[in-house]
FIVOLO-377126 format. One line per 10 residues: their letters; for each residue x, y, z negated of N, C-alpha, C, O. Coordinates in steps of 0.2 Angstrom, whole numbers, plus 5000, padded with zeros to 4 digits. Example, Ala and Ser with C-alpha at 12.3 -4.5 7.8 and 13.67 -1.06 7.14 Angstrom:
# residues 2
AS	5066/4972/4961/5062/4978/4961/5066/4984/4961/5071/4983/4958 ~ 5064/4989/4965/5068/4995/4964/5064/5000/4961/5067/5006/4960 .
//
This chain:
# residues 76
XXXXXXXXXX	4925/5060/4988/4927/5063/4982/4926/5071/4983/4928/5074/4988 ~ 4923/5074/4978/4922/5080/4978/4929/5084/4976/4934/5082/4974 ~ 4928/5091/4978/4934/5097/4977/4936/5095/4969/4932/5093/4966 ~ 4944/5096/4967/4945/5096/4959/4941/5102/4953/4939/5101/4948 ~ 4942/5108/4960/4939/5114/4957/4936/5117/4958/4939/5122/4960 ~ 4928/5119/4957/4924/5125/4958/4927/5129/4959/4927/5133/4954 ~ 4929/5132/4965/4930/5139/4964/4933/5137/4973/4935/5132/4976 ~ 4933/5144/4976/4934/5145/4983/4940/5146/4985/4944/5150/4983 ~ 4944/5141/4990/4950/5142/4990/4952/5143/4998/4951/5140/5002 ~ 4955/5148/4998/4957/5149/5006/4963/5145/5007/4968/5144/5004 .
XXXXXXXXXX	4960/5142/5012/4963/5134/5016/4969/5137/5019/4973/5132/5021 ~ 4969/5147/5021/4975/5149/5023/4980/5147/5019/4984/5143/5020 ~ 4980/5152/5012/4983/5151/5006/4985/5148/5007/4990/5149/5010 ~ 4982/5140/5004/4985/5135/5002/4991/5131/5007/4997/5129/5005 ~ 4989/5131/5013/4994/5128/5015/5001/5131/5018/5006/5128/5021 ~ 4999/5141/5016/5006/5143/5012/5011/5142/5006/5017/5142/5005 ~ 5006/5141/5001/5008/5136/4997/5014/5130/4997/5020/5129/4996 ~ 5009/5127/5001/5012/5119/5002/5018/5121/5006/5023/5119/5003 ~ 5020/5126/5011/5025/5126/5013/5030/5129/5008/5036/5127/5008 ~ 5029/5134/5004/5034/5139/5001/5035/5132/4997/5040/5129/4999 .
XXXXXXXXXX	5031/5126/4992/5034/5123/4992/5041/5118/4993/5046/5116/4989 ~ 5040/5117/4999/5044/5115/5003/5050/5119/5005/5055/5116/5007 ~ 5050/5125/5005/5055/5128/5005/5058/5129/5000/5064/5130/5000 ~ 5054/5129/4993/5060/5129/4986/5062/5122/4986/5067/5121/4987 ~ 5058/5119/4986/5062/5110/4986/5070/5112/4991/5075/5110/4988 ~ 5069/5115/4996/5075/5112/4999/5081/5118/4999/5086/5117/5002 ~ 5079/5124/4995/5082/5129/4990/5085/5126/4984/5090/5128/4981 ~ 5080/5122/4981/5085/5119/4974/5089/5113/4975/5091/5110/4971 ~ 5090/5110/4980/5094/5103/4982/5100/5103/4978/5102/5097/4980 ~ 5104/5106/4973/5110/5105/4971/5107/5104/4964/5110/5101/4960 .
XXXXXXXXXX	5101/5106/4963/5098/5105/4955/5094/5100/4955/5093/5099/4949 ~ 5091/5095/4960/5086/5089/4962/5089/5084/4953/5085/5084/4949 ~ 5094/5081/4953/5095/5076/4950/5095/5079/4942/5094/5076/4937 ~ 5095/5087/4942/5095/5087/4934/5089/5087/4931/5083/5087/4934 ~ 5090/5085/4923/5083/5085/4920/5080/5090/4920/5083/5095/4923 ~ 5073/5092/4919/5066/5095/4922/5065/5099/4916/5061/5103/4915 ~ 5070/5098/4910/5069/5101/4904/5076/5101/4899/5080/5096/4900 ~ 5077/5105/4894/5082/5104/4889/5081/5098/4884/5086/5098/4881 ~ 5076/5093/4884/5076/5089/4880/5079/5083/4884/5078/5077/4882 ~ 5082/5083/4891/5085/5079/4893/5079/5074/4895/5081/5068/4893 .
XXXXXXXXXX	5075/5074/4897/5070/5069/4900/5072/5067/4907/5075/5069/4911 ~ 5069/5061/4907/5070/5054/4911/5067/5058/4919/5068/5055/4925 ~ 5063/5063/4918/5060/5065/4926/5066/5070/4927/5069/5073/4922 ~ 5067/5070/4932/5073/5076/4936/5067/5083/4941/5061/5083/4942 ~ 5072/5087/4941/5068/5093/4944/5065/5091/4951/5061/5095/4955 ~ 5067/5087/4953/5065/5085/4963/5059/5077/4960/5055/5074/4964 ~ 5059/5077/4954/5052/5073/4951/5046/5077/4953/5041/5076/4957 ~ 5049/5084/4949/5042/5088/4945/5041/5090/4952/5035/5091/4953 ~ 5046/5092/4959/5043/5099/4965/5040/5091/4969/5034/5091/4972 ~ 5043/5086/4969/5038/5080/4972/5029/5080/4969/5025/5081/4973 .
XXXXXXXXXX	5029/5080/4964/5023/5080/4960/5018/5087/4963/5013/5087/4964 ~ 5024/5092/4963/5017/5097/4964/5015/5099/4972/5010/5103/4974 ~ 5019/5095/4977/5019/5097/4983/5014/5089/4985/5012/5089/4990 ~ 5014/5084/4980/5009/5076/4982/5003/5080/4979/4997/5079/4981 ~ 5003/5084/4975/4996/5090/4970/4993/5094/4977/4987/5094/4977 ~ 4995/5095/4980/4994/5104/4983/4993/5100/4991/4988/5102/4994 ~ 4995/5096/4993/4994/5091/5000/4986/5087/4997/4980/5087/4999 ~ 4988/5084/4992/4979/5080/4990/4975/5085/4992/4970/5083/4995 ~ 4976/5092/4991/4969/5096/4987/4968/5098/4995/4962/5098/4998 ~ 4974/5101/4998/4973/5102/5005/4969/5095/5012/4967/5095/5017 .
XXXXXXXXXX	4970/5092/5007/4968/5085/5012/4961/5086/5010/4957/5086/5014 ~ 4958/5088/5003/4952/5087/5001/4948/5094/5006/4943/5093/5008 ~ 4952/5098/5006/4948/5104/5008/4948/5102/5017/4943/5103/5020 ~ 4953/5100/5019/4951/5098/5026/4946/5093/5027/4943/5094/5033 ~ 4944/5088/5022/4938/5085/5024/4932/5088/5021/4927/5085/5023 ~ 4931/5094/5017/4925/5098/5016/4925/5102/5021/4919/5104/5021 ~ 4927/5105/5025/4927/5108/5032/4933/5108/5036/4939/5111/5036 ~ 4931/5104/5041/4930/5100/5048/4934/5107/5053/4937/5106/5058 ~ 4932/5112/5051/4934/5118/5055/4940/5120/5054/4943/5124/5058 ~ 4942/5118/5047/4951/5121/5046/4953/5116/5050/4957/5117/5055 .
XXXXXX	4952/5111/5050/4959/5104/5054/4958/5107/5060/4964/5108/5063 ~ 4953/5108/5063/4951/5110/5070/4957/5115/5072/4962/5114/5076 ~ 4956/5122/5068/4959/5128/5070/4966/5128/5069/4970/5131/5072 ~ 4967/5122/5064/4976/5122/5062/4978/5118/5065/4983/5120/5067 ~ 4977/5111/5068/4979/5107/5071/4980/5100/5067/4983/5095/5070 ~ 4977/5101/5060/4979/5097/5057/4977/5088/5059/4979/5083/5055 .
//
């Protein structure tokens, strides 16, 4: 499977990203069970930081199999 996106993505970035992720996720822990929105929807706010943090791990996992040298250097 090819990249989602045309465009260049520093593989450092990203997997700052994926962490500050994980550090809001475990900054909103008192908010996890509420709804994700004012219309009272069936997804909770610890739905929507799951979704973007299984988002941001794929793309990283993609970018680690287009180059073989990030996993190397990072220990992945």
């Amino acid at each position: 499977m090819g990249l989602l996106l045309d465009v260049e993505i520093n593989v450092n970035n990203l997997s700052s990203v994926v962490c500050d992720m994980y550090d809001i996720k475990d900054r909103t822990r008192l908010m996890w069970d509420e709804s994700k929105d004012e219309d009272n929807s069936i997804f909770t706010v610890k739905d929507c930081l799951d979704e973007v943090i299984h988002f941001l791990e794929g793309l990283e996992g993609q970018v680690e199999e287009q180059y073989p040298e990030y996993q190397d250097d990072h220990g992945g």
